[in-house]
Z-matrix of the N, CA and C atoms (Angstrom, degrees):
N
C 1 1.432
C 2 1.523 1 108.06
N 3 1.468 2 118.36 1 123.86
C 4 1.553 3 113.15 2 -177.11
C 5 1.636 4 96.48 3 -102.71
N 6 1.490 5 108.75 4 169.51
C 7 1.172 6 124.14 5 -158.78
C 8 1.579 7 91.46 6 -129.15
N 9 1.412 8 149.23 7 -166.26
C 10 1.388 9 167.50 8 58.16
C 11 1.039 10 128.56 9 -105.28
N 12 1.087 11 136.39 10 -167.73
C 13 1.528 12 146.85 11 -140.20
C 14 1.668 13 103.89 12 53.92
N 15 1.290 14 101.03 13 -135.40
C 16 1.647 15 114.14 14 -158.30
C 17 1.641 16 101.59 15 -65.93
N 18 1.185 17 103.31 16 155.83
C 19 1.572 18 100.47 17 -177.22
C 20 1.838 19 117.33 18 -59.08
N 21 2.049 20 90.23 19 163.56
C 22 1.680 21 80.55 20 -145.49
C 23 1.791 22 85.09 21 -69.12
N 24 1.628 23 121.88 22 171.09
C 25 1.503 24 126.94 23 178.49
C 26 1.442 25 108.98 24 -93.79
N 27 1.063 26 130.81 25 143.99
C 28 1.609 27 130.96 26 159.92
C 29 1.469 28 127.42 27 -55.09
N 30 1.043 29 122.15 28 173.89
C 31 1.361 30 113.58 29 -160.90
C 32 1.317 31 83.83 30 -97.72
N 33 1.922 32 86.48 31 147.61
C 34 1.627 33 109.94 32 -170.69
C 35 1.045 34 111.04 33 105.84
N 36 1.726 35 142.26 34 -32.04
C 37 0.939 36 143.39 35 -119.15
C 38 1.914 37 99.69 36 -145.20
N 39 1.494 38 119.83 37 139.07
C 40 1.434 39 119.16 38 179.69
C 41 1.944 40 92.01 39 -101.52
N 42 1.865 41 94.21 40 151.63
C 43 1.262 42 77.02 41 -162.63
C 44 1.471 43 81.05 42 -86.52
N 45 1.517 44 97.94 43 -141.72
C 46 1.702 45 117.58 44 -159.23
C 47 1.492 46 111.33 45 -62.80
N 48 1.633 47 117.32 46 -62.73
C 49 1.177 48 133.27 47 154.63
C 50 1.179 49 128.15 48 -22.59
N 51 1.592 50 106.73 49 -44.55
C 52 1.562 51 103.59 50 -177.88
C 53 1.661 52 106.76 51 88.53
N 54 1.690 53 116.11 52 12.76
C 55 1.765 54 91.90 53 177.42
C 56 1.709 55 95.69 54 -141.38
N 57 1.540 56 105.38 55 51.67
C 58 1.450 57 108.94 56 168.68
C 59 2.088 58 106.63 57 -171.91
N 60 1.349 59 89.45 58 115.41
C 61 1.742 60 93.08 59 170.94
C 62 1.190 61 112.88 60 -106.59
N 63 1.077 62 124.99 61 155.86
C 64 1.656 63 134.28 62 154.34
C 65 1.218 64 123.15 63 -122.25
N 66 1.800 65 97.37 64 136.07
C 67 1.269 66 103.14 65 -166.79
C 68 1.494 67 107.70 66 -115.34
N 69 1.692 68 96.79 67 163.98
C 70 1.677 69 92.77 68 170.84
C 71 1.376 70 138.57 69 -21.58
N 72 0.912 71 129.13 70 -36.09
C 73 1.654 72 116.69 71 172.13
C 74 1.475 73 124.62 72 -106.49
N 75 1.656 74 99.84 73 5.54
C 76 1.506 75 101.55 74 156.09
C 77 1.790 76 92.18 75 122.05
N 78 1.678 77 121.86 76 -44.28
C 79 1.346 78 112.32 77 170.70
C 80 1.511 79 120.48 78 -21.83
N 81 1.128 80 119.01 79 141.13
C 82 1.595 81 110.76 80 162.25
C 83 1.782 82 113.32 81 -113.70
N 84 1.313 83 118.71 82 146.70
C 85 1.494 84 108.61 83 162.86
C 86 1.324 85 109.46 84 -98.72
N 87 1.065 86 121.50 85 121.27
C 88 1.698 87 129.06 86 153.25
C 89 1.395 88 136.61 87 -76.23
N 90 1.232 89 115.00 88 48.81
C 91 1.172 90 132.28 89 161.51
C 92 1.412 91 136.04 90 -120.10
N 93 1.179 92 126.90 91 139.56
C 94 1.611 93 130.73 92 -179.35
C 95 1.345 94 99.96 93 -68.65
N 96 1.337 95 121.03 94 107.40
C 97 1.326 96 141.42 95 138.98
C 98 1.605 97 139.97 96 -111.84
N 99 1.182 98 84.23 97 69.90
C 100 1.524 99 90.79 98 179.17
C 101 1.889 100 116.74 99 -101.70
N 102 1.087 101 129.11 100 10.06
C 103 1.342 102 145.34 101 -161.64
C 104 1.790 103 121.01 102 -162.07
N 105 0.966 104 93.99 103 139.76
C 106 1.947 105 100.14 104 -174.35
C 107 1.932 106 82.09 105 -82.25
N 108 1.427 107 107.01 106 177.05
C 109 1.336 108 122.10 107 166.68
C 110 1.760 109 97.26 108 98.20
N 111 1.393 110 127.32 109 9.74
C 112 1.293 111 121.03 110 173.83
C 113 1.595 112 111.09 111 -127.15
N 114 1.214 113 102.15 112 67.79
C 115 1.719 114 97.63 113 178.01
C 116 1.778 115 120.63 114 -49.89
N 117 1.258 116 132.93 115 -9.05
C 118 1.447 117 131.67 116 166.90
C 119 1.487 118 111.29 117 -64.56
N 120 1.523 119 87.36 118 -32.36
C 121 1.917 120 75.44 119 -164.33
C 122 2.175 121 102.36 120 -108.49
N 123 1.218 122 81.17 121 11.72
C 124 1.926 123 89.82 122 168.52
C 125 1.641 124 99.86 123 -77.60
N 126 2.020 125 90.94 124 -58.82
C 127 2.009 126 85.29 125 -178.45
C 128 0.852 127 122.22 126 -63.03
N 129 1.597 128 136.14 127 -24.38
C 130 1.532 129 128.11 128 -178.81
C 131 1.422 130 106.13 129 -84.81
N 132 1.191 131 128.41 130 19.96
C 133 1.415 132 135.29 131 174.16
C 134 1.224 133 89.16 132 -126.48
N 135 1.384 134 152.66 133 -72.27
C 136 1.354 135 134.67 134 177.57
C 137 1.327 136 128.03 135 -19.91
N 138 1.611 137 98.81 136 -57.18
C 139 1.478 138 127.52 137 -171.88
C 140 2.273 139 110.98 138 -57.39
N 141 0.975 140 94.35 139 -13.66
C 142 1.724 141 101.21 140 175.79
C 143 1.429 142 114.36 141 -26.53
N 144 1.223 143 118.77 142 117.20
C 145 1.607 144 110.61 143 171.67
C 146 1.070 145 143.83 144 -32.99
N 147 1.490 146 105.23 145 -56.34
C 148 1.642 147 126.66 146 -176.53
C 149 1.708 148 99.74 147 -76.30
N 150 1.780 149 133.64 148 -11.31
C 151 1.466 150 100.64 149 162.06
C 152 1.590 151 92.41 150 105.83
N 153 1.450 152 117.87 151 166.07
C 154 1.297 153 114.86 152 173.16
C 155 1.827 154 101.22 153 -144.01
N 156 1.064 155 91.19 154 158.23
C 157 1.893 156 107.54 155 -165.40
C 158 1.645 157 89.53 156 -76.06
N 159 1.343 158 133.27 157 150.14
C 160 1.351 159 136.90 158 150.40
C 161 1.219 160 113.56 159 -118.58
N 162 1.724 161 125.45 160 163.44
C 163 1.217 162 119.69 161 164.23
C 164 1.506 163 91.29 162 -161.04
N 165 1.402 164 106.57 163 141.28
C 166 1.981 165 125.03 164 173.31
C 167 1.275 166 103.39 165 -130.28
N 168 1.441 167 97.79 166 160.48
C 169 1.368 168 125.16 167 -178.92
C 170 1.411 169 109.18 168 -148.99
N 171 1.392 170 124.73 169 148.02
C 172 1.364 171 125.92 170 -169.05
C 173 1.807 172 77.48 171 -104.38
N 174 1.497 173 101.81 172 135.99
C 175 1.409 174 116.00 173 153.95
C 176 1.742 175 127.71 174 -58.77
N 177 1.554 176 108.43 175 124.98
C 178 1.630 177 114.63 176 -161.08
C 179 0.994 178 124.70 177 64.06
N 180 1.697 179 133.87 178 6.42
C 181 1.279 180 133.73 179 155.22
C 182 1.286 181 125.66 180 -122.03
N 183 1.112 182 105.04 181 176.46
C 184 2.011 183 98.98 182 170.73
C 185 1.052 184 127.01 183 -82.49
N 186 1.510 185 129.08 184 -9.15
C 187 1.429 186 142.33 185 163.76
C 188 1.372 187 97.03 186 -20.89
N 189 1.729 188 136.19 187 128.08
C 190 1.046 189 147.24 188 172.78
C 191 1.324 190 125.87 189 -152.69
N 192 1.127 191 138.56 190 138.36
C 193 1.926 192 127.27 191 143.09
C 194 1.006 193 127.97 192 -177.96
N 195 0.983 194 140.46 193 -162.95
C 196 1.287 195 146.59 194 -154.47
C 197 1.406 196 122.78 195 -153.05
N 198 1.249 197 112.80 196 144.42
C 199 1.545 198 128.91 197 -156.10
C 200 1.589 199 107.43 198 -144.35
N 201 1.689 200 109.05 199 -178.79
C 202 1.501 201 116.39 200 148.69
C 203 1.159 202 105.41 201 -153.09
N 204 2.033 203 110.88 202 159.39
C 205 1.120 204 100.24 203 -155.37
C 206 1.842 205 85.43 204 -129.73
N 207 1.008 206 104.12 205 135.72
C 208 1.518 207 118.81 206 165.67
C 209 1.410 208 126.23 207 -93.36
N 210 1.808 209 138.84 208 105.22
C 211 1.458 210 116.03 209 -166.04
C 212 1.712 211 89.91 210 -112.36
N 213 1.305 212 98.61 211 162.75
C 214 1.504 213 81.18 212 174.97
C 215 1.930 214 89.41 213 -170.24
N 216 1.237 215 105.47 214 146.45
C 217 1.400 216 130.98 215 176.05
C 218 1.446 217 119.38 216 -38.31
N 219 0.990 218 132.46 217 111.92
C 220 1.923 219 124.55 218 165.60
C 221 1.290 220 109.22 219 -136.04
N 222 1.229 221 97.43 220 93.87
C 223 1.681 222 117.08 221 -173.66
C 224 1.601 223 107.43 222 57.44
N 225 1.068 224 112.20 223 -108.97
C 226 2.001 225 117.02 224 -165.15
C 227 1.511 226 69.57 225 -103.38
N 228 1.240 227 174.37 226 153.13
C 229 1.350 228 154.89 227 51.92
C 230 1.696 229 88.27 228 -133.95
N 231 1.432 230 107.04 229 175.48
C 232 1.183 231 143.57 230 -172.09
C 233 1.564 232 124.80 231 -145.99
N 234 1.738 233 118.50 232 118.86
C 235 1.048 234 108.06 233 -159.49
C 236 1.508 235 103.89 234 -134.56
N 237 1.474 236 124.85 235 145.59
C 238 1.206 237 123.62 236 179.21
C 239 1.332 238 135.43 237 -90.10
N 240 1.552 239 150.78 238 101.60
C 241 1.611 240 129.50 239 -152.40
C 242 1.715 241 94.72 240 -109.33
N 243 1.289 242 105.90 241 127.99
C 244 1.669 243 120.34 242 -146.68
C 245 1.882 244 93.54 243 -100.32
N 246 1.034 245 126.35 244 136.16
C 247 1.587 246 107.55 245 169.83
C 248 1.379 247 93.20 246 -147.00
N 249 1.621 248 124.22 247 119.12
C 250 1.698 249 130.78 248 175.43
C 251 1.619 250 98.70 249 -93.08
N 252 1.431 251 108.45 250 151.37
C 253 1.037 252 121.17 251 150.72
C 254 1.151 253 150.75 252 -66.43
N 255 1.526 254 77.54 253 -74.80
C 256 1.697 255 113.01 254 146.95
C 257 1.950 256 135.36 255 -1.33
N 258 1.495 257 75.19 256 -61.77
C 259 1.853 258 94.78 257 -176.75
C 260 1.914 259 81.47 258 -147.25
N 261 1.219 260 115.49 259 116.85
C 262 1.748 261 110.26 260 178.73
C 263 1.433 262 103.44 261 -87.10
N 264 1.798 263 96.19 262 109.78
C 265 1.168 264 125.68 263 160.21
C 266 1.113 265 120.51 264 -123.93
N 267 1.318 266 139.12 265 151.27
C 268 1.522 267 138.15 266 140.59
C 269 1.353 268 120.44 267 -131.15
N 270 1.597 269 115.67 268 166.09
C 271 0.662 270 113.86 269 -167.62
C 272 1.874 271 114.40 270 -170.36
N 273 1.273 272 125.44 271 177.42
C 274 1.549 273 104.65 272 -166.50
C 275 1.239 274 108.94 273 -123.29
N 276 1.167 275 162.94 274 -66.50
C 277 1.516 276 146.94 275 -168.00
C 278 1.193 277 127.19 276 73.73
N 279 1.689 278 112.90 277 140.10
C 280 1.369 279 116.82 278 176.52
C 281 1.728 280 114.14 279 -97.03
N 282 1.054 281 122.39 280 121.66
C 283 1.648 282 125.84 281 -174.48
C 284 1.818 283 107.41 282 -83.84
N 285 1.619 284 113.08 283 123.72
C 286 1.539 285 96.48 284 146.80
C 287 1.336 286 102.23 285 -106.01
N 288 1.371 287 92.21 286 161.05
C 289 1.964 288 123.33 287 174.93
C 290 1.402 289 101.04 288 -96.99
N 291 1.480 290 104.84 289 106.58
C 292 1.589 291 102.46 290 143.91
C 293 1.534 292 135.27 291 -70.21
N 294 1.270 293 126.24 292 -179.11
C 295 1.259 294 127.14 293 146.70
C 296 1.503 295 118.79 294 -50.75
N 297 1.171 296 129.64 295 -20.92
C 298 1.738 297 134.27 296 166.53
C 299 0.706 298 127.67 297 -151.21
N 300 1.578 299 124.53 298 46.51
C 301 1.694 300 143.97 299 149.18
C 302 1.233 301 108.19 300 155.96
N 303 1.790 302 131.08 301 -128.24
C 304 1.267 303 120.13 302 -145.35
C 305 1.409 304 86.39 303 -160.47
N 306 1.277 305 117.55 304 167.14
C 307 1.211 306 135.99 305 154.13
C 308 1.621 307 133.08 306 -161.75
N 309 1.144 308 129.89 307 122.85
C 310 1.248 309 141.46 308 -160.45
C 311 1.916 310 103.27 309 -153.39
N 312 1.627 311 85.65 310 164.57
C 313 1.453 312 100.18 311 -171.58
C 314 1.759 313 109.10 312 -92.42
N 315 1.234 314 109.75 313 134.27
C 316 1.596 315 115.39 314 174.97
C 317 1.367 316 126.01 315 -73.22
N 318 1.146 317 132.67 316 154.75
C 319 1.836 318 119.50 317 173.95
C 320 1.791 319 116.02 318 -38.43
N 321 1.244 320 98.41 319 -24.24
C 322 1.757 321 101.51 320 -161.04
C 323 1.271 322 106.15 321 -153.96
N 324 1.303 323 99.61 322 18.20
C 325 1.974 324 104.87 323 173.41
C 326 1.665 325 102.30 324 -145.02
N 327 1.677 326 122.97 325 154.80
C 328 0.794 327 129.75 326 179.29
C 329 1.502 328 104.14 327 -121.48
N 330 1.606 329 114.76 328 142.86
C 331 1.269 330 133.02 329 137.97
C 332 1.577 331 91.20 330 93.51
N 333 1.393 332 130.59 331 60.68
C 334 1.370 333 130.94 332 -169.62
C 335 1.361 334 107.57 333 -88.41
N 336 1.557 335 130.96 334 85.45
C 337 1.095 336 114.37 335 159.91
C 338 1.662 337 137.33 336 -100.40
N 339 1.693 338 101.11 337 143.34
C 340 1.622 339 114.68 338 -154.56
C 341 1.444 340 86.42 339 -105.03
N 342 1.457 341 118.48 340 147.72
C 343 1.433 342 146.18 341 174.39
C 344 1.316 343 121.39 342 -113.31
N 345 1.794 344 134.62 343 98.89
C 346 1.435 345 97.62 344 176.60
C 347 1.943 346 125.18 345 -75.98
N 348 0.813 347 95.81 346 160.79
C 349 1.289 348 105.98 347 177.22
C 350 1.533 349 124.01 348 -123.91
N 351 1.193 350 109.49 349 77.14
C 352 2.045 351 115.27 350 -169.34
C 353 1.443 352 109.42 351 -49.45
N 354 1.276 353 120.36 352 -11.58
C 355 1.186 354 105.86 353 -178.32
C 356 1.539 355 132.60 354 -85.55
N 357 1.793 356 108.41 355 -18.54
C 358 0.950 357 144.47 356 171.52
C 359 1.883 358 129.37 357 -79.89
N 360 1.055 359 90.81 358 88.97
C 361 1.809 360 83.71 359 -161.17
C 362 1.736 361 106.73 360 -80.96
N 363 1.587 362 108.12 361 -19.18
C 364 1.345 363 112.11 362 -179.06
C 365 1.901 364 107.68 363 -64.66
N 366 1.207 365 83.54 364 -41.14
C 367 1.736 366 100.78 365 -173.45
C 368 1.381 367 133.38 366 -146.77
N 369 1.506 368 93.63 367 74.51
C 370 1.339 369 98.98 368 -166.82
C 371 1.475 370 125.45 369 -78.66
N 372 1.506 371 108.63 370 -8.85
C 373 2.245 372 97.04 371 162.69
C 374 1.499 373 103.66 372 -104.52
N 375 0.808 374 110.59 373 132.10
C 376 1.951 375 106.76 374 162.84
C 377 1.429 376 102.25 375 -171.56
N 378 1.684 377 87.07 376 132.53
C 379 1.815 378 112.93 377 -176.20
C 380 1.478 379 109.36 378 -149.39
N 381 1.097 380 119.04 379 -147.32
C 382 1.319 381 129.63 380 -143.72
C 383 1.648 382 110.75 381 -138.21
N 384 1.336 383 147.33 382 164.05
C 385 1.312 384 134.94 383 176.44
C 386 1.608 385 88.10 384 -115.18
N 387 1.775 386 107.88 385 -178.78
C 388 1.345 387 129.74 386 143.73
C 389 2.109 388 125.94 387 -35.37
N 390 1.469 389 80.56 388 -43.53
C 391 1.511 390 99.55 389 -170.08
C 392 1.257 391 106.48 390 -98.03
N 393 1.473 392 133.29 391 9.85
C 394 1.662 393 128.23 392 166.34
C 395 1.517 394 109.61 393 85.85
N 396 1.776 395 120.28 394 21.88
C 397 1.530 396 123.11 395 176.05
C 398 1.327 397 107.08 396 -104.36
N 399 1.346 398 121.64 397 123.75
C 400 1.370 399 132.42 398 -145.95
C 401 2.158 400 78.26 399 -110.86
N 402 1.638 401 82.83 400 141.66
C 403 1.594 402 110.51 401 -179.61
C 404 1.385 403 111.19 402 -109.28
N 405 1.654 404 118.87 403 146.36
C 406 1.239 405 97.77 404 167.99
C 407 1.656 406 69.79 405 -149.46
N 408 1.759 407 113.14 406 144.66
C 409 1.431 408 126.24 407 -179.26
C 410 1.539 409 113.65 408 -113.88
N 411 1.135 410 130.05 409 116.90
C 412 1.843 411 117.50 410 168.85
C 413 1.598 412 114.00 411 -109.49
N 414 0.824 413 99.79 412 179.83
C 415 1.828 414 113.50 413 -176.18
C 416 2.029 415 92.73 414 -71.70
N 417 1.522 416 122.14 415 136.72
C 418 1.559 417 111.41 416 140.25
C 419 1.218 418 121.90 417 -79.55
């Protein structure tokens, strides 16, 4: 994949332009994301092959763990394939797309909604459940 304009950015990092990131394992997204209000270019950033790392925590307790989340295309819908560590479960889910991220139900949590946040390259979805377990999502 060739690059030009401004030099290429390191991973983690948006380059100059603003319409190419790189992520941890070297994938890049090529899309302008600099603003919520464009759900096309949330799913084609969702949609990433390699999957994205999760981790929750219940607020004031130790409740914790870790997962990955796979989204992936089925026709006009969007679906999530859930895999915990934690306690090994998986499981599959239907995703809606907001105007600034997603939300869908977990194997053992309800009402998971993800936020992007452009400013955050470490972790760019993280929200909150039904049940008060706070999300934060990164690139694998």
């Amino acid at each position: 994949m060739s690059y030009s304009g401004s030099p290429e950015p390191v991973k983690g990092q948006i380059s100059e332009d603003g319409k190419k990131i790189i992520l941890e394992d070297g994938w890049s997204v090529k899309v302008t994301l600099t603003r919520t209000g464009e759900p096309d270019k949330l799913k084609a950033m969702l949609l990433r092959p390699a999957g994205w790392k999760a981790e929750w925590s219940e607020f004031g307790t130790f409740a914790k763990g870790e997962g990955e989340y796979l989204f992936e295309a089925r026709g006009d819908k969007v679906v999530v394939k859930i895999q915990y560590f934690t306690s090994p479960t998986t499981c599959e889910r239907d995703v809606t797309l907001t105007s600034d991220g997603a939300k869908f139900d977990g194997c053992r949590d309800l009402d998971i909604t993800l936020r992007f946040d452009p400013n955050d390259l470490d972790y760019p979805f993280k929200g909150k459940s039904l049940s008060g377990f706070h999300y934060k999502v990164k690139a694998k």
